[in-house]
SEMAR-732541 format. One line per 8 residues: their letters; for each residue z, x, y of C-alpha. Coordinates in pm, 1 decimal, padded with zeros to 6 digits. Layout:
N
a> Z X Y  ...
% end
This chain:
265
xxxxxxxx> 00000.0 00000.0 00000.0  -00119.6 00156.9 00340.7  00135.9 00228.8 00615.6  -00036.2 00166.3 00926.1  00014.2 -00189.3 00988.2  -00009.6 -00243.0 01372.0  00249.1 -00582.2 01368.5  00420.4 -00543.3 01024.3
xxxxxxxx> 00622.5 -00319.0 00863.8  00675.4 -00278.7 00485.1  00914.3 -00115.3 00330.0  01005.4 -00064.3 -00035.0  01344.9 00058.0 -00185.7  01462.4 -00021.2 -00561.8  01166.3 -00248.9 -00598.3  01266.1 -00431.8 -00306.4
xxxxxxxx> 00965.1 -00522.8 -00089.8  01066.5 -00575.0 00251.9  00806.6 -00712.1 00511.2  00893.1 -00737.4 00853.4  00687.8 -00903.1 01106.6  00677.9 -00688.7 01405.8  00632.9 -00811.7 01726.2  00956.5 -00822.2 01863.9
xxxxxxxx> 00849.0 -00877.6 02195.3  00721.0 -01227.2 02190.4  01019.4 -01300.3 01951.0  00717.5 -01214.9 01632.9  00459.6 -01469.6 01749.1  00172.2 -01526.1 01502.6  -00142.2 -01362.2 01625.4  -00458.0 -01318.4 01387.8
xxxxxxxx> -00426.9 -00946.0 01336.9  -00037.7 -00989.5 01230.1  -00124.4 -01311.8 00989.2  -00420.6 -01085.9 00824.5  -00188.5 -00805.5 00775.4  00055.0 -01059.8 00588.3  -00206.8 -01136.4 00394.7  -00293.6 -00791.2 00324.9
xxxxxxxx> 00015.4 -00699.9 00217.3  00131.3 -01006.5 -00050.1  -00170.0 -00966.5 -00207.1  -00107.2 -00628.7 -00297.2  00248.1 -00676.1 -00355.6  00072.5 -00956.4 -00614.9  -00062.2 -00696.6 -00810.8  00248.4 -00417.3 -00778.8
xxxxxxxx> 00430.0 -00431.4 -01106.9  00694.8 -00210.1 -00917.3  00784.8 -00444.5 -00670.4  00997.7 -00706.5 -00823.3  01170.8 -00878.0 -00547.5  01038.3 -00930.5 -00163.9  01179.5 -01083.5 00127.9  01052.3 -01140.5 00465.7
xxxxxxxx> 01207.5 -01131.2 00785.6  01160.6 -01120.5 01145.9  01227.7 -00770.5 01426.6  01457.1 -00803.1 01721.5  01642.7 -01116.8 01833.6  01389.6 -01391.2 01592.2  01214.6 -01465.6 01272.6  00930.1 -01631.2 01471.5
xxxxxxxx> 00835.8 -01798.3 01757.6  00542.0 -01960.1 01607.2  00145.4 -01924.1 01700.7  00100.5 -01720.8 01994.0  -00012.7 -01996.2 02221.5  -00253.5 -01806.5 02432.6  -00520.0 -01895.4 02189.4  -00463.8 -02278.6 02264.7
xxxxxxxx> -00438.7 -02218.9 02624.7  -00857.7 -02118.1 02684.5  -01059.1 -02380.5 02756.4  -01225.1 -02624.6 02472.5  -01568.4 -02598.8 02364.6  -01804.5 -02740.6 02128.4  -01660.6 -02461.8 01876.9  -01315.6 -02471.4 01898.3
xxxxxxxx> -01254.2 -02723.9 01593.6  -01452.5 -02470.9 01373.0  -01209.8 -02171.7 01534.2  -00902.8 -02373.5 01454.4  -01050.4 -02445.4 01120.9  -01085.9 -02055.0 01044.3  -00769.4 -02007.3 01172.4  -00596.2 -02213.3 00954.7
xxxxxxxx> -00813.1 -02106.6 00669.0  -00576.4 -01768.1 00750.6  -00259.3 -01962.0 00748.2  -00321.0 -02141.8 00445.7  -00418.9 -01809.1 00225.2  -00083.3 -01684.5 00349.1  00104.8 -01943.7 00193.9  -00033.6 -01971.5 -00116.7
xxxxxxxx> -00050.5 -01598.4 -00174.0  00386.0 -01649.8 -00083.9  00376.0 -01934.5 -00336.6  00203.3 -01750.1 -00590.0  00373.5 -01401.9 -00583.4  00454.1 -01327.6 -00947.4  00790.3 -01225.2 -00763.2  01119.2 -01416.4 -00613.4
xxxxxxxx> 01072.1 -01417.2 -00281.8  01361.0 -01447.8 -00003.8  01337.6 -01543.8 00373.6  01585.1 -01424.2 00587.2  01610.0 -01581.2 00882.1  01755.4 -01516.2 01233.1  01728.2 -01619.9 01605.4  01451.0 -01866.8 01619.3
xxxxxxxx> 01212.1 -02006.9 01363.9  00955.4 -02248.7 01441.1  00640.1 -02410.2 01392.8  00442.0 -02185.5 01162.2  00695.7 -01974.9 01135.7  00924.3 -02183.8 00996.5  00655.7 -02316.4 00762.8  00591.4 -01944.6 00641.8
xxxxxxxx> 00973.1 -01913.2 00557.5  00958.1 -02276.4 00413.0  00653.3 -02129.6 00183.7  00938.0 -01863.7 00040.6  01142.8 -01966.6 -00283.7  01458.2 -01894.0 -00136.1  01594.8 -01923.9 00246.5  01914.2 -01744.8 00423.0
xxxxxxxx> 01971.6 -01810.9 00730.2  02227.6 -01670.9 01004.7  02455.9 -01862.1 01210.9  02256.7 -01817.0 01491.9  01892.9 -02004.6 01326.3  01724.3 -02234.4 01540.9  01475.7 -02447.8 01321.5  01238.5 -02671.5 01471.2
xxxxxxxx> 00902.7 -02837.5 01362.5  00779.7 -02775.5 01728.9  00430.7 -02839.0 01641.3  00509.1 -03224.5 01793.6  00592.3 -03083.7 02136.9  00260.8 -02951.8 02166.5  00044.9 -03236.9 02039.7  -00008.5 -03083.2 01704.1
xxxxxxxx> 00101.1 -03218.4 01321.4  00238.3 -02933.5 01076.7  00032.1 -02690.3 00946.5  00053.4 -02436.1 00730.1  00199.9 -02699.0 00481.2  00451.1 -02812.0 00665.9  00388.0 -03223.2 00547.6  00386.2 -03035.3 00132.4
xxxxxxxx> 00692.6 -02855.6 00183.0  00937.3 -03082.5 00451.9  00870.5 -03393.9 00162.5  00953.7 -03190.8 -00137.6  01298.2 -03027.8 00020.5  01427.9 -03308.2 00213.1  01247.9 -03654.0 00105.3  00990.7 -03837.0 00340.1
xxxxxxxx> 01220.0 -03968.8 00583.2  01419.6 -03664.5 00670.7  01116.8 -03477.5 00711.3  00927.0 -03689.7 00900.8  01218.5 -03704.9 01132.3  01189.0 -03329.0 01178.0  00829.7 -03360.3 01237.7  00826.0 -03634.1 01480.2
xxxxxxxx> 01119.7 -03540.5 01737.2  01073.4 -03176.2 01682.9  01412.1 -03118.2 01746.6  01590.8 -02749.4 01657.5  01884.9 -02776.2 01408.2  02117.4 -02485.4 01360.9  02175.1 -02287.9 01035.0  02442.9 -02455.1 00950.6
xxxxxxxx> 02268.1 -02803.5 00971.8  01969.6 -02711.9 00779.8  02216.0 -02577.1 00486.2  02389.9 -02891.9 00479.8  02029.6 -03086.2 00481.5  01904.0 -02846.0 00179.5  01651.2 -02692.8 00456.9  01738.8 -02357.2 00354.9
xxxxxxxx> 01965.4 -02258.8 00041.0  02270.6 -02077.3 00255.5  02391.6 -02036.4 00604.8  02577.3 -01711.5 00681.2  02748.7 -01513.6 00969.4  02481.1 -01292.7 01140.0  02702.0 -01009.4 01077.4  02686.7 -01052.8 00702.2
xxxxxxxx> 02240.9 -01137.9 00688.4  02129.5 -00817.6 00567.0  02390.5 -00761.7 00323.0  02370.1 -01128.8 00210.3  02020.9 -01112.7 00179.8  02015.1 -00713.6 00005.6  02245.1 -00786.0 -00260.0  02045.7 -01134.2 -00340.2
xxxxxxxx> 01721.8 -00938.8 -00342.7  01879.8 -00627.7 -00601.4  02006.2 -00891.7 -00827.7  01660.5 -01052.2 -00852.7  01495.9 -00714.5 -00844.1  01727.1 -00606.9 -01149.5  01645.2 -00935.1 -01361.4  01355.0 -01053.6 -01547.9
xxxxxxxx> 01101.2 -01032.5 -01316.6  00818.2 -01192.6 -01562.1  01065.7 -01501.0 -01624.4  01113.5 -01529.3 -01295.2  00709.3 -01551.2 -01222.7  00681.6 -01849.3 -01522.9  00972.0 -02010.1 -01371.1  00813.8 -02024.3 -01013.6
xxxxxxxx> 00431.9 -02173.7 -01222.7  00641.8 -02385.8 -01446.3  00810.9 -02556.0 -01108.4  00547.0 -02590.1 -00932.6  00296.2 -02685.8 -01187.8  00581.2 -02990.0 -01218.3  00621.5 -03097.8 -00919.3  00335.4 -03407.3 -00895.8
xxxxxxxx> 00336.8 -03428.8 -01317.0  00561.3 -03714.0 -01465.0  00780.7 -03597.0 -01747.8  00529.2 -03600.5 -02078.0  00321.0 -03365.4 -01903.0  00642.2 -03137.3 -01828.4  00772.3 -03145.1 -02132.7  00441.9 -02979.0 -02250.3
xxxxxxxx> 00420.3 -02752.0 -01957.7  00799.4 -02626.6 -02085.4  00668.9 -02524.4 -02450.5  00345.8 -02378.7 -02299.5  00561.7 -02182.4 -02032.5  00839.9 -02109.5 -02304.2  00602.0 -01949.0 -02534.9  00501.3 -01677.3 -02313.9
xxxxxxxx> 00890.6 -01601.4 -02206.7  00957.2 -01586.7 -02504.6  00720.0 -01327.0 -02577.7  00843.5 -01107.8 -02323.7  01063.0 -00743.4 -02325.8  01334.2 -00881.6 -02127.6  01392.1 -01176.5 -02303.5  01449.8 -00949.3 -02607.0
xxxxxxxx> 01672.6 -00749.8 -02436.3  01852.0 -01015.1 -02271.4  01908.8 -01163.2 -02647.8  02036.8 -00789.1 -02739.3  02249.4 -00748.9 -02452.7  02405.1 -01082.3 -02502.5  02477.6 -00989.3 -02909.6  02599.0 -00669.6 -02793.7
xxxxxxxx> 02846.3 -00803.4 -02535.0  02679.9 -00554.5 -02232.3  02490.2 -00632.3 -01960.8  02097.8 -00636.2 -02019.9  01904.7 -00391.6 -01829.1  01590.0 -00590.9 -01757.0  01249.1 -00370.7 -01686.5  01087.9 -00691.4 -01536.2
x> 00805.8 -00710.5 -01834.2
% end
């Protein structure tokens, strides 16, 4: 993985990915050179049998502010529907390449996260935020609906009402609101984040990294299927866990009354 990102910084330690969007500045404000590099970077990470956690976070004082808005402010013309399209074409391979990382992958979050920033995070499998998070569907206050699968995800964590209530007042709830509302999976000081978030991401890192990629298709392979077709999914699913190195060892370490020492294959 190259090192010269100009708005994201990636850093690996223990097989710990870290990516860090970088443009503290304007609080990390999506532009289309720092959502390429994104994309750049978790589809290598996709293919990185080393890398067996990742978690993505924000520099300075935010996760993200959301689009940079100075695209929308120039003036319309007869192109701009096929510009948005293409630049949601860019948002879209981002979260699916988040969703489909063979790896867990955590969002820490900080300071504020909105709009499509918040939808990025949303696109992780697990959330922390600080005490100091301000959430917010903003994309109301601008005359905009949720992108970047904002409408998928809100409906699946919350139920339709909650999240349409998000979507229509576009009002910012704290950390400690969306914990209680199942909008992210833990609410901690600020002081403790990157600590919370580190020792989450080495005990992930250190487990069965393969189970942990069928778990993520199994889920959401299940999430529109009524329960027949689960039930089949499970033994198709089970079959290749079961298959694997670390469930052997995790069988052996459990007979052997030790801990297992997983090599995420």
């Amino acid at each position: 993985m190259r090192s010269d990102f100009q708005h994201v910084l990636a850093q690996r330690e223990a097989g710990v990915l870290t990516i860090t969007m970088n443009r503290p500045a304007v609080l990390n404000a999506f532009n289309d050179l720092m959502v390429q590099e994104l994309i750049e970077i978790v589809e290598v990470a996709a293919r990185d049998e080393e890398i067996r956690c990742v978690v993505l976070t924000g520099a300075g004082r935010a996760f993200g502010s959301g689009q940079d808005l100075s695209l929308f402010a120039q003036e319309r013309t007869a192109e701009s529907s096929q510009v948005a399209q293409e630049h949601l074409h860019a948002y879209h391979r981002l979260v699916v390449g988040l969703q489909q990382l063979p790896q867990p992958v955590i969002a820490a979050i900080h300071g504020v996260a909105t709009g499509i920033s918040l939808n990025i995070a949303l696109a992780c499998d697990l959330r922390i935020a600080a005490d100091d998070a301000r959430l917010s569907e903003a994309f109301a206050r601008i005359g905009l609906v949720p992108d970047g699968g904002g409408a998928y995800f809100l409906t699946r964590l919350l139920g339709s009402a909650k999240a349409l209530e998000l979507a229509l007042l576009a009002e910012e709830i704290n950390g400690v609101e969306a914990e209680r509302i199942g909008l992210v999976n833990k609410c901690v000081p600020l002081s403790e984040l990157e600590e919370t978030v580190a020792t989450l991401a080495r005990r992930l890192a250190n487990g069965p990294t393969r189970t942990y990629g069928l778990i993520k298709q199994l889920f959401h392979a299940s999430q529109d299927k009524d329960l027949a077709v689960v039930l089949q999914l499970e033994g198709e699913f089970q079959s290749k866990a079961i298959n694997t190195a670390d469930h052997r060892e995790g069988v052996q370490a459990f007979m052997q009354k030790r801990p297992p020492k997983y090599i995420g294959k």
